[in-house]
C-alpha positions as CSV (number, residue, x, y, z in Angstrom):
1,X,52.5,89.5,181.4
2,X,50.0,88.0,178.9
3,X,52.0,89.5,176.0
4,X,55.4,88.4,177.0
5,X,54.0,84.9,177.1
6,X,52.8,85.4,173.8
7,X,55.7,87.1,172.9
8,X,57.9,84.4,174.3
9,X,55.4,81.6,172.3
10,X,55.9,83.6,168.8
11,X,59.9,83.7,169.4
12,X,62.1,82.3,166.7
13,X,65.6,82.6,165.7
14,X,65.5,83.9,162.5
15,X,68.4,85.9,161.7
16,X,69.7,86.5,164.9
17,X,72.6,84.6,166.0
18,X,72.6,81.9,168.9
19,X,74.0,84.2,171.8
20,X,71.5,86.4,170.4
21,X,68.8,84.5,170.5
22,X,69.7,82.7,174.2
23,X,69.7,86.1,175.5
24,X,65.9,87.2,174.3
25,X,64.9,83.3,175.2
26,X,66.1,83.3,178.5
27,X,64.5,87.0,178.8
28,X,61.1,86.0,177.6
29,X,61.6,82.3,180.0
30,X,60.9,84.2,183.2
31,X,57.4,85.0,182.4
32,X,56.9,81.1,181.3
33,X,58.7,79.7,184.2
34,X,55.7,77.2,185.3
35,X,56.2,75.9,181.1
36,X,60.3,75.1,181.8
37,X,60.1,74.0,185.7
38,X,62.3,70.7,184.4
39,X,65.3,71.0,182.1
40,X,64.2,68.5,180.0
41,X,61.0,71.0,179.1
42,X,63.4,74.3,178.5
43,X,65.5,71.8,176.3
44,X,62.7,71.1,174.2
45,X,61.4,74.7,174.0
46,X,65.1,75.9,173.1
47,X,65.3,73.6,170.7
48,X,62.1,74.0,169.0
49,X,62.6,77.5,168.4
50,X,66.0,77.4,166.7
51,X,66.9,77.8,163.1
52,X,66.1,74.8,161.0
53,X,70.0,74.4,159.8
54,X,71.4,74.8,163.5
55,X,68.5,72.7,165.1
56,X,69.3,69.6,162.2
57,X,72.6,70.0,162.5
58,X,72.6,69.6,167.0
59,X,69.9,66.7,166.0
60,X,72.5,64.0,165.5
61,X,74.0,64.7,169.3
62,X,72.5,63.3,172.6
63,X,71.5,66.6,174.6
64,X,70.2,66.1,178.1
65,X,70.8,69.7,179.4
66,X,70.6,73.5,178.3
67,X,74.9,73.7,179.0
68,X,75.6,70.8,176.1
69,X,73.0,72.7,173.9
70,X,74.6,75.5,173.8
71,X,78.0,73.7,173.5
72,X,76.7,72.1,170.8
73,X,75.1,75.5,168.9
74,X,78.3,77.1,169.3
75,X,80.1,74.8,167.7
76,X,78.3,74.4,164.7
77,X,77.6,77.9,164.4
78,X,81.4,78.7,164.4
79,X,81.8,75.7,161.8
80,X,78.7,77.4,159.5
81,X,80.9,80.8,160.0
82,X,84.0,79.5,158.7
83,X,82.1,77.5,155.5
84,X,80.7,80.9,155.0
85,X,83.4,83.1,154.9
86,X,85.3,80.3,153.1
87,X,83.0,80.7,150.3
88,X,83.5,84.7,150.4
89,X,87.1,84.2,149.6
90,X,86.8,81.8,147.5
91,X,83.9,84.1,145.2
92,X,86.3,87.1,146.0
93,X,89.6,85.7,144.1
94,X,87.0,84.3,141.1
95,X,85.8,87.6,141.0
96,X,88.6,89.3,140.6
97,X,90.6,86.8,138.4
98,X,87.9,87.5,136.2
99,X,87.6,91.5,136.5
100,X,91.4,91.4,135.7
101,X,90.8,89.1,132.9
102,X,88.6,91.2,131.2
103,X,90.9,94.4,131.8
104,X,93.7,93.2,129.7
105,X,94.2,94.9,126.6
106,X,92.1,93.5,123.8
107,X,94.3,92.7,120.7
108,X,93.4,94.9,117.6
109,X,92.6,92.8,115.0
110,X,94.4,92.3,111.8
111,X,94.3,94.5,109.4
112,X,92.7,92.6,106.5
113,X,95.1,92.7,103.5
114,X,93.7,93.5,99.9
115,X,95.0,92.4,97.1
116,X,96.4,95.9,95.0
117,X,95.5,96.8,91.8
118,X,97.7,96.0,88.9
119,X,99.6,99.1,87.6
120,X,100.5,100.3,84.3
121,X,104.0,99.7,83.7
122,X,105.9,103.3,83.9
123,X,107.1,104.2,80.8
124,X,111.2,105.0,81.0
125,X,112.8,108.1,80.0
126,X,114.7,108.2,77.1
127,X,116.9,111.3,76.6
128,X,116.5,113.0,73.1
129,X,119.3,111.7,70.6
130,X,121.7,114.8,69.8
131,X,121.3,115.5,66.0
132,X,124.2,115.0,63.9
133,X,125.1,117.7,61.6
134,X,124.3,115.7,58.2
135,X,127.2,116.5,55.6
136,X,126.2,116.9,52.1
137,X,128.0,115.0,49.8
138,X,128.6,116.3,46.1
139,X,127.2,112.8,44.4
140,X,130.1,110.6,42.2
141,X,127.7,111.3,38.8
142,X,128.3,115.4,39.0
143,X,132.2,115.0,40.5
144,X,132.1,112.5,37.4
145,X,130.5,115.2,34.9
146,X,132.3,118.0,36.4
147,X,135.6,116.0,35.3
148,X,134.2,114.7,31.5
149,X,133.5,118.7,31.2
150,X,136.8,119.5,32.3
151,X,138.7,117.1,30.1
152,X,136.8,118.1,27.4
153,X,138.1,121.9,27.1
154,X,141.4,120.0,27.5
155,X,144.2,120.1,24.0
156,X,146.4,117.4,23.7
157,X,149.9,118.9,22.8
158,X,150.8,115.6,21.1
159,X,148.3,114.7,19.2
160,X,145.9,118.1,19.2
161,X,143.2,116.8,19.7
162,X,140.5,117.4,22.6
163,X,140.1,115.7,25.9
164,X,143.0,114.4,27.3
165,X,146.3,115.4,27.7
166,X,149.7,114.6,26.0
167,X,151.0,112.0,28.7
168,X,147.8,110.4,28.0
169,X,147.4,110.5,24.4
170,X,146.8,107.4,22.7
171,X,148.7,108.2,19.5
172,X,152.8,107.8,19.1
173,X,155.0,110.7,20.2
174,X,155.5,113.3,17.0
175,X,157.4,115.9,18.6
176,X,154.9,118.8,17.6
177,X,154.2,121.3,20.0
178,X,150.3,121.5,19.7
179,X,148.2,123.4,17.6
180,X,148.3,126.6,19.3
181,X,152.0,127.2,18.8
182,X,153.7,128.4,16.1
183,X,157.3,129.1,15.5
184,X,160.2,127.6,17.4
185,X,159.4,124.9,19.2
186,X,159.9,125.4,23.0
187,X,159.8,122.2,25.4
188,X,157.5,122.4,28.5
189,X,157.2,119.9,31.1
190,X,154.2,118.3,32.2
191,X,153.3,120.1,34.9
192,X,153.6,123.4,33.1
193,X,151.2,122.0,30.1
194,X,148.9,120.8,32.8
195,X,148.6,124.0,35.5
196,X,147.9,125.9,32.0
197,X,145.0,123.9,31.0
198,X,143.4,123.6,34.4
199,X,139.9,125.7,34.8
200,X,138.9,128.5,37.1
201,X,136.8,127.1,39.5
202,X,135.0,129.8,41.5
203,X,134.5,128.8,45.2
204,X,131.0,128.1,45.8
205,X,129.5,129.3,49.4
């Protein structure tokens, strides 16, 4: 019995609730009956081994009797309960609005943009120009020497002489025939006198 009653001396609420802790309180009461014979002295000794937050909070109400006290512990108890799990909700949506937060995909950064090398210009193609066959031209001085040469084996049947020919002769009309006819004269046209007179010329390769 000695132990109960120290037992029931040492009792506190600690973290047991209030139905919890009425149960072992009125449990232990029995063997400290003489200690609670009024209800004003089982009041006191509820009250005095309560939780500080539920005994401060039933502080501020008039309680004359061991039904109001627990009327009163009750209701506060279920008023702490709902703060409680008020704040459990509350820390339950902020966690997870965070924990989604932080699983959206991350942005890559921008690529940072450097600024390119100058290039050599590219050179352009330019096709080969086709080569043009170059035609040699006999030059005016030789076509010119080639001619003095030629006139100059040239008889004039007019006047005899060398290097031109009898339409061209400077001296009057005599009627001779040349010098390298003799006998009767025979007329000739131009073209005759001239296709006699005209060179060979051998074709060059």
């Amino acid at each position: 019995m000695e132990i109960k009653k120290k037992e029931f001396l040492n009792l506190k609420q600690g973290n047991m609730t209030f139905m919890e802790f009425m149960e072992r309180f009125n449990y232990l009461g029995r063997y400290v009956a003489a200690d609670m014979n009024t209800e004003a002295k089982k009041v006191e000794l509820c009250r005095d081994r309560l939780a500080p937050e539920l005994n401060h909070a039933i502080t501020a109400h008039e309680i004359t009797s061991m039904k109001s006290l627990v009327e009163k512990a009750l209701r506060v108890e279920s008023s702490e309960k709902e703060v409680v799990e008020d704040r459990k909700r509350k820390w339950a949506a902020k966690k997870f609005a965070s924990g989604s937060s932080s699983t959206r995909p991350r942005l890559a950064p921008s690529p940072v943009v450097r600024p390119m090398a100058p290039q050599p210009p590219r050179q352009m193609y330019v096709p080969p120009r086709p080569q043009t066959q170059i035609v040699r031209q006999v030059p005016r001085t030789v076509q010119a020497a080639g001619d003095a040469s030629r006139n100059d084996n040239v008889a004039c049947y007019n006047c005899g002489k060398k290097g031109h020919y009898s339409p061209n002769c400077p001296y009057p009309k005599t009627g001779k025939s040349g010098p390298h006819t003799q006998g009767a004269p025979q007329r000739r046209n131009v073209a005759d006198e001239f296709a006699e007179h005209l060179p060979t010329w051998k074709v060059l390769g």
